[in-house]
C-alpha positions as CSV (number, residue, x, y, z in Angstrom):
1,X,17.0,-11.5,9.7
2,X,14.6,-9.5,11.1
3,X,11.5,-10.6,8.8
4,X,12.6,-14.2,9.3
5,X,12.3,-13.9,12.7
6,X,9.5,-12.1,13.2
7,X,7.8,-15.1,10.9
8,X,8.7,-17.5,12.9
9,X,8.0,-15.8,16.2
10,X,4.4,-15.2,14.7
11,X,3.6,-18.5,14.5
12,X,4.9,-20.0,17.3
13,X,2.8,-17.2,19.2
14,X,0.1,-17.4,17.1
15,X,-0.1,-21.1,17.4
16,X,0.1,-21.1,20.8
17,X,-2.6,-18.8,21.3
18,X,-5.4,-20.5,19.5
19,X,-4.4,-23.9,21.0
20,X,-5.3,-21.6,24.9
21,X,-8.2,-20.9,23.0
22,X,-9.0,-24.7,22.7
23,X,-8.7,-24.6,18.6
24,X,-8.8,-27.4,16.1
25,X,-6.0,-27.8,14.2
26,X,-7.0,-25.7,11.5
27,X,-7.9,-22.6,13.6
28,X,-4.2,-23.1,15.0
29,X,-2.5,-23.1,11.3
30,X,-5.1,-20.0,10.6
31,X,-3.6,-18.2,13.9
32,X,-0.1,-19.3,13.3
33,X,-0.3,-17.7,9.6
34,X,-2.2,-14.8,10.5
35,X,0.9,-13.7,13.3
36,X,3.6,-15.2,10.8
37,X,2.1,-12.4,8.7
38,X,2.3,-9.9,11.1
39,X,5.2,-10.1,12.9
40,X,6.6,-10.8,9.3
41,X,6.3,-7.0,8.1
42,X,7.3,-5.7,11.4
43,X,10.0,-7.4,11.4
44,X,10.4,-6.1,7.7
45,X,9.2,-2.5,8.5
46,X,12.4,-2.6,11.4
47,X,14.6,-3.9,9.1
48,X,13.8,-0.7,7.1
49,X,13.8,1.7,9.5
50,X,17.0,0.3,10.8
51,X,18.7,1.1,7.4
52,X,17.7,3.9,6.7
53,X,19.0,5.4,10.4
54,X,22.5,3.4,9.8
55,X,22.9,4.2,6.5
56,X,21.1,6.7,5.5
């Protein structure tokens, strides 16, 4: 859940930055998948870390 969220926190933010910025649309789907990226491996890198202190 973490990873999904992250994604779509990353491009909500990342959206919203380059529209401040005063993008196009184009710069604002190349912001919002740059930060979906992002945010999508920390979110995956805490899922991991999570498991492995719970579980492991």
């Amino acid at each position: 859940m973490f990873v999904i969220g992250g994604l779509v926190l990353g491009v909500i933010v990342g959206a919203l930055t380059a529209r401040r910025r005063g993008g196009k649309p184009a710069d604002m789907a190349q912001y919002a998948a740059g930060f979906g990226i992002a945010f999508g491996l920390l979110g995956l890198f805490a899922t991991l870390i999570l498991d492995r202190l719970l579980l492991g």
